[in-house]
C-alpha positions, 0 to 999 in steps of 0.5 A, a space after each residue: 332600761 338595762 338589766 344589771 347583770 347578777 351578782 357574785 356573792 363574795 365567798 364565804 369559805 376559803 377551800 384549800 386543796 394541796 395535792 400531789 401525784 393523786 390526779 384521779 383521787 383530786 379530780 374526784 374530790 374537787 367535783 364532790 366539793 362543786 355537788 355537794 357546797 352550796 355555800 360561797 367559795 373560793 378553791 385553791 388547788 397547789 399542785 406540788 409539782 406533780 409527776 402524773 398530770 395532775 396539773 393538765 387535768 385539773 385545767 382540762 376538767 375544770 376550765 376558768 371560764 366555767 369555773 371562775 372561782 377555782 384558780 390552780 397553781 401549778 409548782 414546779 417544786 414540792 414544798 411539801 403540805 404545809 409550806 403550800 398552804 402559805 402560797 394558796 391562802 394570801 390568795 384568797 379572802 374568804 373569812 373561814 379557811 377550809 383545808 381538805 385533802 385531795 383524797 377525800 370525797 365530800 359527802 351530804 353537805 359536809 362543808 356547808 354543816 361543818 361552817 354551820 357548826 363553826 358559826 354555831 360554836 365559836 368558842 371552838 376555834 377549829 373545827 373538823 368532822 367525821 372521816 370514812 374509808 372508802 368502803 364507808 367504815 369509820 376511819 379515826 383519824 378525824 382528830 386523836 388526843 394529845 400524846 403524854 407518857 402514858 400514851 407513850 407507854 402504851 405504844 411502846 409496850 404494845 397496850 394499844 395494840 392488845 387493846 385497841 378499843 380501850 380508852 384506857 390503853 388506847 387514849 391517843 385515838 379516842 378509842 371506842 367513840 365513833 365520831 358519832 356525836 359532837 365532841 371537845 378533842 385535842 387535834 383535828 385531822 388536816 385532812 378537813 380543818 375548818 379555821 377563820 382567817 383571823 385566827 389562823 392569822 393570829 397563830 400564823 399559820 402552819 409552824 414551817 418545820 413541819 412539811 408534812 405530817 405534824 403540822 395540824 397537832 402543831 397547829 391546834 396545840 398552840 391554838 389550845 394554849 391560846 384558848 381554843 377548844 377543837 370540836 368534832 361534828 358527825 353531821 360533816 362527814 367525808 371520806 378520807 383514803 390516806 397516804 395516797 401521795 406517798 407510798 413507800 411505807 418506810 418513808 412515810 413512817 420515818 416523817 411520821 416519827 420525827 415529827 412526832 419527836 418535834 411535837 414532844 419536844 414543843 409542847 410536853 411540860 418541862 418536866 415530862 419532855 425528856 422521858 417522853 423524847 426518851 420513852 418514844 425512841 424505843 417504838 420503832 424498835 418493840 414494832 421491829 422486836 415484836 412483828 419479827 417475833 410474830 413473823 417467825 411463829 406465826 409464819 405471815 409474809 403480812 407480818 414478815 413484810 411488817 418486820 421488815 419495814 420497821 427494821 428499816 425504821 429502826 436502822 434510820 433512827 437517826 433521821 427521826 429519833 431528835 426531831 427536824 434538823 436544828 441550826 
């Protein structure tokens, strides 16, 4: 009699991994993703045409024959973060789609808690966890409230800074909850976003426009308009570094803001759109008002060196201040 050989069970989650120029960082985050899931899985990894050998070392440590269920794509072209997930998730089937970003670490079971939680919430829509600092501090940016005139004003006013544990003046980031207990928000952070595939198909997916940063708020604010309410579970925790793939400071606000402007063009009520568009072109410009005023007084190359940098914002204003290009 033969002995059938065992069988794979079909996966369960779809793990989407897109990195670039983070070659150690991504190692680090596919091996934690193999120690800590127990749950089936496919693993995508798109490397956007990375210049430091992250491609070549992700093969070498993780070789097909060992690893049947991670397959890597290796671009020559950066299509920037949300473009790629297009081309990594018609590559798989499993029915929950799991983003995580390639400068996280996996800890005590996050994914396989955080697709409980999915299964145990389904109503949510999307879901997302509790994100950490590399020393282990809360980093809230897990997941922040929708942006309105009054957040708006708080910023450009410098309320959010003066009081940054308000929930008052510093709404955006739920100030003064540590993520740790089960909560509705508005946005969860793409760093680790948990969807089914129905629905990500249903709401197709990342909006194009938006190649990096945005994309996740985009995302979950039409979800809501569908019906959807985005939960956070502190029993799926990680660590999130960030920005890792793009240091230039300057660069990294500028994408930032104008995506921003997108998103208040997109989703502020008619009525409330053209002040918030209006209301928020004036940020970089108190930042820059502001860290000069603290710079000259307080005399801290910090605070120098922050001036400086949104000085630089301020002077190119016109790549952000009306959103992404039109026509």
């Amino acid at each position: 009699m033969t002995t059938q050989p065992a069988q794979t069970p079909a996966p369960k989650i779809a793990i989407i991994v897109v990195s670039y120029n983070t070659r150690d960082m991504t190692l680090a985050c596919l091996r934690s993703v193999y120690a800590e899931t127990s749950t089936p899985f496919e693993l995508v990894v798109v490397d956007n045409a990375s210049s430091d050998g992250s491609a070549e070392a992700i093969a070498a440590a993780f070789p097909a024959a060992e690893y049947p269920n991670l397959k890597l794509i290796a671009e020559t072209t950066n299509h920037g973060f949300a473009p790629a997930h297009d081309i990594a998730i018609p590559q798989t089937t499993a029915p929950w789609i799991l983003l995580l970003n390639p400068d996280t670490v996996v800890l005590d079971r996050a994914l396989d808690n955080l697709v409980a939680f999915g299964e145990s919430t389904p109503d949510a829509g999307i879901w997302g966890g509790r994100t950490l600092f590399g020393d282990k501090s809360l980093n809230p940016y897990s997941c922040w409230r929708r942006m309105s005139l009054w957040t708006i004003f708080c910023r450009v006013f410098g309320l959010t800074g003066i009081f940054p544990r308000s929930a008052l003046f510093n709404a955006e980031e739920y100030a003064g909850w540590a993520r740790d207990s089960i909560r509705q928000v508005d946005i969860v952070t793409g760093c680790l976003f948990l969807i089914r595939r129905d629905f990500w198909d249903r709401l197709g997916g990342f909006a194009p426009e938006f190649t990096m940063y945005g994309e996740e708020a985009d995302l979950c604010l039409r979800a809501r308009a569908a019906g959807a309410r985005p939960q956070i579970t502190p029993s799926a925790t990680i660590i999130h570094y960030g920005a890792a793939s793009e240091p230039v400071q300057a660069d990294r606000i500028v994408r930032v803001l104008r995506a921003k402007m997108e998103l208040i063009l997109r989703h502020f009520p008619a009525t409330t759109r053209g002040a918030g568009h209006a209301l928020f072109r004036l940020f970089p410009l108190s930042r820059k008002i502001a860290t000069g005023l603290a710079a000259k007084v307080l005399k801290r190359d910090l605070l120098r060196l922050k001036a400086e940098t949104w000085a630089k914002v301020w002077a190119r204003r016109a790549e952000w201040q009306d959103g992404f290009p039109k026509g």
